[in-house]
N, C-alpha and C positions, 0 to 999 in steps of 0.2 A: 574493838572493831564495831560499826555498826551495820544495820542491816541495810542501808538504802540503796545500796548496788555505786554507793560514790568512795567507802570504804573510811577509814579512819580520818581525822583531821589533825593533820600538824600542828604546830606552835601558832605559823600562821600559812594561813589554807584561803586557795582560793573558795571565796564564796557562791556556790552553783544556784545559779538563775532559774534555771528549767531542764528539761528534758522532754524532747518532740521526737515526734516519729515521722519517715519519707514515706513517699507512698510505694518506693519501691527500692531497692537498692544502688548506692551511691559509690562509683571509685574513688579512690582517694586523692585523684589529680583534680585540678580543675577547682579546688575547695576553700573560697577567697571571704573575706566580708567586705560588704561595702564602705567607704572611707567615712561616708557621709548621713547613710542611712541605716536602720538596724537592716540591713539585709545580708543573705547569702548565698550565694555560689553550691550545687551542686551537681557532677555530673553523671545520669546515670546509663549512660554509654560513648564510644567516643566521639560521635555527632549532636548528640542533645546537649542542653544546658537546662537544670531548673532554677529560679530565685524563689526563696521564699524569709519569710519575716522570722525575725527572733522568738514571735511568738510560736512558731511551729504552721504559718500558714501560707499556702502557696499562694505565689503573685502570678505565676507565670512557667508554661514550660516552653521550649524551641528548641527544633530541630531544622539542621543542614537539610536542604532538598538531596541533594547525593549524601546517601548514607554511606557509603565508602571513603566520605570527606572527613578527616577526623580532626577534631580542636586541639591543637595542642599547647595552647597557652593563653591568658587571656590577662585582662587589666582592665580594672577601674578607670573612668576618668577622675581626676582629684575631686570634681565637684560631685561624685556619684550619680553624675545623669544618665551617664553613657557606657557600656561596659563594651569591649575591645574584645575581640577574637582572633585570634590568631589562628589558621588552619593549615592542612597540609598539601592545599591545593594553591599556595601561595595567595591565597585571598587573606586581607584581614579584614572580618564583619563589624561593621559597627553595631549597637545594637541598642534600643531604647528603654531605660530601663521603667517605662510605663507600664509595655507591653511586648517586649522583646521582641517589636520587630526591625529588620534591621536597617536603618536608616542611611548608612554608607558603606560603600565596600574599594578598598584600596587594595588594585592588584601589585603583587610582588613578580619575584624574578622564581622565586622556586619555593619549597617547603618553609613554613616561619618556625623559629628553634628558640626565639622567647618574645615576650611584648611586655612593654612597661609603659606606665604612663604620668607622667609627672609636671609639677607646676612649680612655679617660683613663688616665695612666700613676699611675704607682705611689704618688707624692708626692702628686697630687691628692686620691685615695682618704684619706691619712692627713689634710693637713688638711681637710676635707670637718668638718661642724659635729659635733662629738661633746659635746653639750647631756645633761644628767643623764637618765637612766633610757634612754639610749642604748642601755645593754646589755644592760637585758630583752627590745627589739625584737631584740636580736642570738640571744636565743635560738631555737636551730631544732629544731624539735619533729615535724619531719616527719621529719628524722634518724630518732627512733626509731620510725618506724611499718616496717612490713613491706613490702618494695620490692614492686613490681608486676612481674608474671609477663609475659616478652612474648606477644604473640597468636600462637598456633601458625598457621601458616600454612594449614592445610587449612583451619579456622576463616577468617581473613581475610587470603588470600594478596596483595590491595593494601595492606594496611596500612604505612603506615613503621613501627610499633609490633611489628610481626614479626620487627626487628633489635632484640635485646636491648642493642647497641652504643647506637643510637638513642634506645631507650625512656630506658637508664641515662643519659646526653647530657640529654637535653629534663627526665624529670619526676624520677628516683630521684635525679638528684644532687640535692647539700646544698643549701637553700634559700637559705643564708646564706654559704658557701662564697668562698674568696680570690675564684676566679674570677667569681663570682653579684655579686658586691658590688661589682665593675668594671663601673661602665656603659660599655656599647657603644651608639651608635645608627646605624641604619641611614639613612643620606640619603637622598632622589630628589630629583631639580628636573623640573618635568614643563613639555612643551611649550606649557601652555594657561599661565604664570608661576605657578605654583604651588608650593609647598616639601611635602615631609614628612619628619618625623623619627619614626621607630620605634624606641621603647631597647627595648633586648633581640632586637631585630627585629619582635617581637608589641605592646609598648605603642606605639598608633600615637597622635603629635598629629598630626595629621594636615588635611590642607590648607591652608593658611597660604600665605593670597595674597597678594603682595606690593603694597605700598602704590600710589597715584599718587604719583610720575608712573612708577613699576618695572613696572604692570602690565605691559609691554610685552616686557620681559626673560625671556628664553629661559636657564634655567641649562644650563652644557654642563659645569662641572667645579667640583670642589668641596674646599676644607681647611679645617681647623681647629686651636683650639690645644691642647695636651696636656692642659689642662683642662675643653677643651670647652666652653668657655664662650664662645668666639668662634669664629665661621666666618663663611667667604666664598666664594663663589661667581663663577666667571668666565663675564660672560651676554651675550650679542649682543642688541642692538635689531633692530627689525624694516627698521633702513635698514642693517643691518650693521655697526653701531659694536661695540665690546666694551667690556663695563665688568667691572667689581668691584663687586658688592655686596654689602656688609657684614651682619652682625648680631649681635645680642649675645642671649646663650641664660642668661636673670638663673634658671631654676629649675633648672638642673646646680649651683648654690654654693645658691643660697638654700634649698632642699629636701636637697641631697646625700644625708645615711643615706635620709631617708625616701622621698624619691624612686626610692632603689635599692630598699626594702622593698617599694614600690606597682607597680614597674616590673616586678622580678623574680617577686612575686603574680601580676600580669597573665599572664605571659607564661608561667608553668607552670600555671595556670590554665587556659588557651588551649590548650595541650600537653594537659591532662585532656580536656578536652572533646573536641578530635580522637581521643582516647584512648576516653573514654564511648562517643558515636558508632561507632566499630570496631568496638567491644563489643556496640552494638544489631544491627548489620548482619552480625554475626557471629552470633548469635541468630537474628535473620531467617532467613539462610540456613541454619540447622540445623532452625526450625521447616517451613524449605521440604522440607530432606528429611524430614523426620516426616508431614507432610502427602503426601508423595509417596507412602511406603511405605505411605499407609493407602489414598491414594487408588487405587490401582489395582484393589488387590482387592474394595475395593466397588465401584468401576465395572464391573468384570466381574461383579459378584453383581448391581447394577441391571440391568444389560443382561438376565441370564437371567431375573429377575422379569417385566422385560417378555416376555419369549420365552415363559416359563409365563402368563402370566396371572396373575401370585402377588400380591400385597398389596406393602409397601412394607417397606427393610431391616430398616428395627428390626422390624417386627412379626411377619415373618418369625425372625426370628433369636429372640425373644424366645419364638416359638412350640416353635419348635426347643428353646429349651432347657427349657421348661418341659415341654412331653412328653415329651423326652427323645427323642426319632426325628424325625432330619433330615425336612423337607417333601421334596418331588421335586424341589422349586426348586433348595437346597439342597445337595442332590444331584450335582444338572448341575454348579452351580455347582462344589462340590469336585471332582466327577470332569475336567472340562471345564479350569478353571483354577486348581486348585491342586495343590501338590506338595508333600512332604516338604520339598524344598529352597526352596520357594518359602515353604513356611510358615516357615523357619527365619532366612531372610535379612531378611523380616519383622518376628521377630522382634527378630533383631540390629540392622536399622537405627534400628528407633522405640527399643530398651534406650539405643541408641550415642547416639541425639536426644537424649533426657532428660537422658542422664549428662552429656553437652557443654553444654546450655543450663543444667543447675545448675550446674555447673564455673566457665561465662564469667561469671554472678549470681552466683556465691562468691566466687571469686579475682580477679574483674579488674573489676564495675562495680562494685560492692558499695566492694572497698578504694579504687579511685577517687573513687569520691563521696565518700568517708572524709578523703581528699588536698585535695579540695576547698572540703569544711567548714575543717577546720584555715586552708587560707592565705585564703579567705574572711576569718575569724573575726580572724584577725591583722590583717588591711588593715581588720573592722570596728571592731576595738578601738583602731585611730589615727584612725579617722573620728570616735569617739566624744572622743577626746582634742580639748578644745575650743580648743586653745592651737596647732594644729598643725593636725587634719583640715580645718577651715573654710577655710585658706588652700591646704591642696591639694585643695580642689574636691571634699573627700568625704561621701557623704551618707550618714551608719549607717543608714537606713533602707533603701535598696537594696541593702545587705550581708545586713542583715535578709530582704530578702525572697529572695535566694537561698540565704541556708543553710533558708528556708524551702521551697521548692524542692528542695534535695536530700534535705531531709527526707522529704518524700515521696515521691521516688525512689526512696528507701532502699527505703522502709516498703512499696511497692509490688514493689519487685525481692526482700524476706523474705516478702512474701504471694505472691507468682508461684512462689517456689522451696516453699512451702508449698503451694500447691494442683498445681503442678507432681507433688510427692513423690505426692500424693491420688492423682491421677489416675492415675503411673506402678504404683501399687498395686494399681490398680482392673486397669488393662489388662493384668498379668502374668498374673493367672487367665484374663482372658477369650482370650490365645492360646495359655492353655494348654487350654482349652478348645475353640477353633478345632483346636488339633493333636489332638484327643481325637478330633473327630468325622471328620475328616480319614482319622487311621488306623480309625476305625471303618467308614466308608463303603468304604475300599479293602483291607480288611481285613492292615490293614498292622499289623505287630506296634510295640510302643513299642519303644527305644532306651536305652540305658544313657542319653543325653542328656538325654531327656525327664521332667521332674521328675517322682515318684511320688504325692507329697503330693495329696490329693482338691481337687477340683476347688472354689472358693468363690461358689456358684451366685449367692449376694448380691450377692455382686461385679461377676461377670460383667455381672447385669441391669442393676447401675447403672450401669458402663462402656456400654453396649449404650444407656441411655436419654439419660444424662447426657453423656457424651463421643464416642460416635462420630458423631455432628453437631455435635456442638459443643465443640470442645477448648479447653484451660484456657488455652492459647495467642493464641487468637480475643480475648478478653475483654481481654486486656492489650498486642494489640498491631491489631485492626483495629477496636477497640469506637469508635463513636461519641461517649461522651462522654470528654473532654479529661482529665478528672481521672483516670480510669483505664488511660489510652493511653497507655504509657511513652515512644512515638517522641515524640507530644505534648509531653508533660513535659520532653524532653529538650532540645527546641527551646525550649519557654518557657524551660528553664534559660540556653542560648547567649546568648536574647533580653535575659535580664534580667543576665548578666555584659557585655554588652556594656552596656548602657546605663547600668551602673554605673563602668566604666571609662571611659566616653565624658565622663563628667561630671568627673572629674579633670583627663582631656586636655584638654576646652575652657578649663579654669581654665590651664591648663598656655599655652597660645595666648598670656594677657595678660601671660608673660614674657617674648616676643618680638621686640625691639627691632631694626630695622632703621635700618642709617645711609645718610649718602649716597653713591649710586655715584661711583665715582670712573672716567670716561674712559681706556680702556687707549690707543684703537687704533679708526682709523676705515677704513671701506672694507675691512672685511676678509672673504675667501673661506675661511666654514667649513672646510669639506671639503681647504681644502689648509693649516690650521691646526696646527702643530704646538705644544702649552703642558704647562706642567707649574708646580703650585702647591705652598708647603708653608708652616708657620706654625713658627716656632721661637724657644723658649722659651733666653733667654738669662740666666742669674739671675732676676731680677726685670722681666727685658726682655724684651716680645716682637715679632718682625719676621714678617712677611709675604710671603715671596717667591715670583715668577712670572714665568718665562721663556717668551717667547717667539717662533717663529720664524713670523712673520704671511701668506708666498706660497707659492706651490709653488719649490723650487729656489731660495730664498732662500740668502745667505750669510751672513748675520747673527744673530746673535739676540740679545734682548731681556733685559737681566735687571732687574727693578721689586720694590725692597724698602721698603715701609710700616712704619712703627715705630709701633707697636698700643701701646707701653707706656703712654701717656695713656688715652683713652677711646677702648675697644674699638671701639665702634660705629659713631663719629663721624670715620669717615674724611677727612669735609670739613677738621679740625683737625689733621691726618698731616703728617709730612713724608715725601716723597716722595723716594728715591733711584734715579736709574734710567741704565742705560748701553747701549748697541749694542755688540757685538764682531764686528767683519768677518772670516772665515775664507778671505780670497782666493776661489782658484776653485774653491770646494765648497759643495756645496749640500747645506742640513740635512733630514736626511730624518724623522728623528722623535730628541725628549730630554725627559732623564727625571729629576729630581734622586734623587739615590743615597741620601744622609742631608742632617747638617744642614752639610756641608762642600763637598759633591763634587755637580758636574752634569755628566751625559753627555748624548753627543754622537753620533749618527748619521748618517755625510758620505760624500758622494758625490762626485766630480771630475765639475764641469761639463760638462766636455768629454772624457770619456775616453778616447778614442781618440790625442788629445794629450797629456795629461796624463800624468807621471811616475808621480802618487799614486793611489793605487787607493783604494777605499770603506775605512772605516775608521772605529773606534769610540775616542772619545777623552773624558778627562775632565779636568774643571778646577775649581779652586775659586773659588765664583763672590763669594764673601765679600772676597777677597786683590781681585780684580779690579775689584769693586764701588769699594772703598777707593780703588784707584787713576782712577777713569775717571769714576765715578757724578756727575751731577746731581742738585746737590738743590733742588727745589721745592717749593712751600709751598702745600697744596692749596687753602686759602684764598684765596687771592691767583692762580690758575691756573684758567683754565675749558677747557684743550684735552685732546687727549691728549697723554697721558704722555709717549708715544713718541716726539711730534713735536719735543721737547724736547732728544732725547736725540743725544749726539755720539759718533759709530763710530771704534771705534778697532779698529785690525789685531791679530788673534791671531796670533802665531806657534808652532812645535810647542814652546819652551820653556816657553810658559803652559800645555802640556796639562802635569796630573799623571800620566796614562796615557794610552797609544794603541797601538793594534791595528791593522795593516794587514790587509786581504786581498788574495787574489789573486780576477781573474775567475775561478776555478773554486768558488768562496764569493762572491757578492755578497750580503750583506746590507740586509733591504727594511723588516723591524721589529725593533725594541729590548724585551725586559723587564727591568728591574731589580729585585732585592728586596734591599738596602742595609740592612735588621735585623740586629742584634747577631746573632751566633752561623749566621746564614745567609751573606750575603754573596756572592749570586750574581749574574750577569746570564745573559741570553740571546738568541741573535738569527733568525729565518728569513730562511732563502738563497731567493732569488727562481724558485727552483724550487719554492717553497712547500710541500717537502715533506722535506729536509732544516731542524733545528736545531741550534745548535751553545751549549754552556755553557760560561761563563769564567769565573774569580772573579775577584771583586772587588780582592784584595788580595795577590794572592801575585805577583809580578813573575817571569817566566818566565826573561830575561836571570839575573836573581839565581839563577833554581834552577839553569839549566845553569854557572855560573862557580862556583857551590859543588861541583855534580857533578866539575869538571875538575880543582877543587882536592882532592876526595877520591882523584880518578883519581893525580894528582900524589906525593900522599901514599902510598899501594900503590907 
């Protein structure tokens, strides 16, 4: 045995990377890697999330604003940009994985009971239907529009659109792009039996109950096939049975290009709109300080009217300027509360309002709406195509009515920056004119600062009658009627993309095909449930497999493979392969399949105080064993579980492919795997919950040191 607290090495032993320390204690749910990046998942209570690096260093922590809101499940997106949260307030949080904030949030029906998130591979994509004029929908014309500016953060310091990393992510990348044209969808199964599937994460179809007699079924995990066209679900009834239940997903092949075209529309679509909106509220708060800088000073000038007995602002000020000698009011007023620097800051903040509110109307709502017409116009031009939109549920008239819509947006956002300019014209005289009488009353000399140019008395009075009760601002963002209320407008716009996408997705629902569950496992306790499912594509074959270990401190586990190459859906007509593997006296504490080869194994010695063997992580193929051991049954002809079927045969250490001992100064309590091409890591938390330790997958550690000894030999 050696000393390093990782304990002896087998034949062949995983090789340990590191050993890092949390900065506080981590539970054992919630403990994932990323698909993509060295990263990790951990959670150290049931509303926070932390990511941090293989190296042991944190990227990032986030916490639920209601801490009473708990995560209960969570997923990668394939490409690792985005990670998925599933909560118990039926929200699922997107979340970015730059800086964990969270960039969308998809409300559910009730509590979410698992989230997956999955992509079609590469083969899928090429045969996908490529039907003539295929390749005019391929042209992407949002390419050459001029990318969007992110929100400077003084403007709208909540925004995700403040990370330029983000903004380029969600809307500036290629519409049409390798990556854009991989559907991905987001899963949930929620606790009232519910499904949703979100492609892109934003096209949601959403709610998809499952049939009698399923309503009953609680989804708790979820795979599918590399095509996506078949998934399944592992769900407990409400007496505690577990099943499988099946379905077949007919609008991933039967739509493929165009359903990527409608999906990927939606979804940067969805990204503008959060984007529009940032842009109004960004606005808002700039007309709040414009309003600020004015209000003050007239509120101190109302005040002293009352104090004189004077008449009211304008008429005072109008008086003043047309005789040309301040009233007494007037007077008070500048001696009392105004200043050179007061007059100047004034200035500057209402020059800095104007120039920020044309700025945000030029460069960012303006060419958004711009982004918006374009993939609008695309998705209406397949609505219109009669051979194609009618069966994905699209209707050119509600495409119609939102680029009718941003039309007006436009048109109102070039007349706001149009009377906007008006007005900012009007008001440069009239404080230049304020400063005039300012240094007159205090016989203050001017300032190389202060423009010299004569005063535009026209001006002033119309600023003075027309704007200082009522700015251009009021009229387009608290005006009463709807047509001229851009917040208005902006909301009808949301109103009418959403209910123009909603109509595709219901048509999307009658692809939906559910088969019959198929019986895992009866009497089983959740909570001390340990499964793991994966769907694999074997040439033209595909299987089904899921293992698992059904008690607490169980020794056995479970491995049950379904051959899906007939009809996907129709599990009843499956043949059913399935076997027990006894591991003596070790109990399975959590497994994970690796790829489409290899299933580990996290074991614990029953009794350790007796025991020889200490905790240990081991892996085997579960394909080789299956072959040797498996039951096969004929679902047709079978009404029990699976399980009950199946005959336990003895593992010994020669079945592991790899195995890792520890010693007790390392007890290992959770497993993560990420078994992807070019990654190939695992990882585990020591029951001190605040140590982790990283292995690979594949490099055998006995192998590295007998090659070291042989270099040593060779010197």
């Amino acid at each position: 045995m050696s000393n390093d607290g990782y304990g002896s090495k087998a034949p062949s032993s995983f090789r340990i990377l590191s050993e890092k320390t949390l900065q506080g204690p981590a539970q054992v749910d919630l403990f994932t890697w990323c698909p993509r990046m060295d990263l990790l998942t951990f959670s150290p209570d049931p509303a926070s999330i932390w990511l941090y690096r293989m190296s042991g260093q944190l990227v990032w922590k986030m916490s639920l604003k209601d801490s009473k809101t708990a995560i209960s499940a969570l997923a990668w997106r394939p490409d690792g940009k985005m990670l998925a949260l599933g909560c118990s307030d039926g929200m699922i949080r997107v979340c970015d994985v730059n800086n964990g904030r969270i960039v969308h949030q998809i409300a559910t029906r009730s509590s979410i009971s698992c989230v997956n998130w999955v992509a079609e591979d590469n083969s899928s994509i090429q045969s996908r239907n490529s039907a003539p004029f295929d390749n005019i929908l391929n042209i992407d014309i949002t390419a050459n529009l001029p990318k969007l500016s992110a929100l400077p953060t003084a403007f709208a310091p909540d925004s995700i659109f403040a990370s330029k990393v983000v903004l380029d992510s969600m809307i500036n990348s290629s519409f049409m792009s390798e990556e854009s044209s991989m559907i991905d969808i987001l899963v949930n199964g929620e606790r009232d039996n519910r499904i949703f599937f979100n492609i892109f994460g934003h096209f949601s179809i959403a709610n998809i109950a499952c049939p009698s007699p399923l309503e009953k079924l609680t989804p708790l995990c979820h795979a599918s096939s590399p095509d996506l066209s078949f998934h399944a679900f592992i769900a407990e009834s409400q007496d505690h049975a577990l099943f499988m239940l099946p379905l077949r997903v007919h609008f991933i092949r039967r739509f493929g290009n165009d359903l990527a075209h409608i999906s990927s529309a939606s979804t940067k679509v969805q990204a503008l709109l959060i984007y529009i909106s940032d842009v109004m509220g960004a606005v808002a708060a700039e007309w709040k300080n414009m309003e600020s800088s004015l209000v003050r000073p007239m509120k101190s000038l109302e005040a002293t009217l009352v104090t004189e007995k004077d008449s009211d602002v304008v008429l005072s000020l109008l008086e003043t300027l047309i005789l040309g000698i301040p009233t007494d009011a007037i007077k008070t007023w500048i001696t009392n509360y105004l200043s050179d620097r007061a007059v100047r800051s004034w200035r500057k903040a209402s020059s800095s309002a104007y120039e920020n509110i044309r700025k945000l109307l030029l460069e960012n709502l303006i060419p958004a709406c711009e982004r918006v017409v374009v993939l609008i116009t695309r998705v209406r031009g397949l609505a219109r195509w009669r051979e194609r939109g009618v069966h994905l549920g699209l209707n050119p008239d509600s495409y119609t009515h939102i680029v009718d819509a941003l039309t007006l947006i436009m048109g109102k956002a070039h007349r706001l920056i149009w009377d906007l300019n008006k007005e900012y014209d009007h008001f440069k005289p009239f404080i230049q004119w304020i400063k005039f009488i300012l240094d007159d009353v205090t016989n203050h000399n001017a300032t190389a600062e202060d423009p010299d140019s004569p005063i535009e008395t026209a001006k002033v009075a119309t600023y003075i009658t027309d704007y200082l009760n009522n700015s251009t601002m009021a009229n387009y963002f608290s005006g009463d009627i709807s047509s001229t209320n851009l917040n208005d407008l902006v909301v009808n716009l949301k109103e009418l993309c959403e209910n123009a996408f909603r109509e595709s997705s219901e048509s999307m629902k009658n692809h939906v095909v559910f088969g019959s569950p198929l019986r895992l496992a009866d009497n089983v306790a959740i909570k001390e449930l340990c499964m793991s499912s994966r769907v694999i594509q074997r040439g033209s074959e595909s299987f089904m497999y899921t293992a698992l270990s059904l008690t607490a401190n169980a020794d056995c586990v479970s491995v049950i493979c379904l051959d899906l190459s007939g009809n996907y859906a129709e599990l009843s007509s499956c043949m059913v392969r399935s076997a027990s593997f006894a591991i003596g006296n070790e109990a399975i504490k959590a497994l994970e399949f690796v790829d489409d080869e290899k299933l580990m194994l996290l074991v614990h010695p029953v009794d350790p105080a007796r025991s020889k063997i200490k905790a240990r992580i081991v892996s085997l193929e579960f394909e080789r064993l299956l072959a040797e051991s498996a039951v096969i049954v004929d679902a047709r002809e079978f009404n029990g579980p699976i399980c009950s079927v199946q005959h336990s045969t003895d593992l010994s250490e020669p079945a592991w492919s790899q195995c890792r001992e520890f010693t007790d100064d390392f007890l290992p309590i959770a497993l993560a795997v990420n078994g992807r091409k070019g990654r190939r890591v695992g990882s585990v938390i020591a029951d001190d919950r605040h140590r982790f330790l990283v292995f690979d997958l594949d490099d055998d550690e006995a192998a590295d040191e007998e090659e070291s000894d042989n270099d040593t030999m060779i010197e």
